[in-house]
C-alpha positions, 0 to 999 in steps of 0.5 A: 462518519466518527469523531474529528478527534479519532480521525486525526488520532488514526491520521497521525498514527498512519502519517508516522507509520508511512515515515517510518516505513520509508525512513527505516533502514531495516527492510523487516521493520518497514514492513512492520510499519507498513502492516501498522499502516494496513491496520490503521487503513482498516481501522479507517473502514470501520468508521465508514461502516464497511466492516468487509473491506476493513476485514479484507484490508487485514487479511489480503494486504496485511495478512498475505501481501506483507508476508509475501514481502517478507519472504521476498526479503529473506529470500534475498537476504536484504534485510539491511540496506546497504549503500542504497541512495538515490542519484541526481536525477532520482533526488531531484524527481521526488522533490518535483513530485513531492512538490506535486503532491503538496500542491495538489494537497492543498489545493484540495484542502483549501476548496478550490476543488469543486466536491464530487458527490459518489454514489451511495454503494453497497459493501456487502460481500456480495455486492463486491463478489458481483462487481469483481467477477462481472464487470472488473473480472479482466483487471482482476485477472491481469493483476493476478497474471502480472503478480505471478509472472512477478513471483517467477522472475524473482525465482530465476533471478535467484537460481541465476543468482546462485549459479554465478557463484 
């Protein structure tokens, strides 16, 4: 797999990126953060030796979808966050789920879950372009169906938006 050391390097790097994603109040620099993120996911792929997936990583998420974040952001002049915080019940559910989470974190680290052993897979292109279009051809057409009924709404939002001013 790689070096424990380039392991936790490529962790500490991501861990970071991921704060400062959330915690920046710039919406242009958390998407920044979040292709630094992609990166290092990447950079992940390459270790496990699926250079395919690493090249699809940078170019689908870090490549299209970030700048479709950001033309969403300077579509709407957000760049700013401005008085946005979470209410009693939004607080008090991150800290239920954060918890959640860190529980189910270590108990996965401490071994009390039984290891599950996958298959060994092929990560050819083509191997991927097979299960893509044959057995997922459905999720993978209600994604692209959700992302432009997505991309539509913030359209007439937008003229609705400017038509009330």
């Amino acid at each position: 797999m790689g070096h424990p050391v380039v392991f936790i390097i490529l962790a500490a790097i991501m861990f970071g990126s991921a704060v400062g994603m959330i915690t920046n109040r710039n919406a242009v620099h958390s998407a920044l953060y979040l292709v630094l993120n992609f990166v290092t996911i990447a950079v992940f792929y390459i270790i496990l030796n699926a250079p395919f997936i690493a090249m699809v990583q940078v170019t689908v998420y870090a490549g299209a979808i970030v700048v479709l974040f950001l033309f969403v952001i300077m579509l709407l002049g957000a760049e700013q966050l401005r008085g946005a915080s979470a209410t009693g019940w939004q607080f008090y559910g991150a800290i239920l789920l954060g918890l959640i989470m860190l529980g189910l974190l270590l108990t996965r680290v401490s071994g009390t879950v039984e290891e599950t052993v996958l298959p060994e897979m092929d990560a050819s292109p083509e191997a991927i372009g097979t299960a893509l279009f044959g057995s997922y051809v459905f999720p993978f057409e209600v994604t692209s169906i959700l992302l432009l009924v997505a991309m539509m709404s913030l359209v007439i939002w937008q003229s609705y938006k400017r038509e009330d001013k």
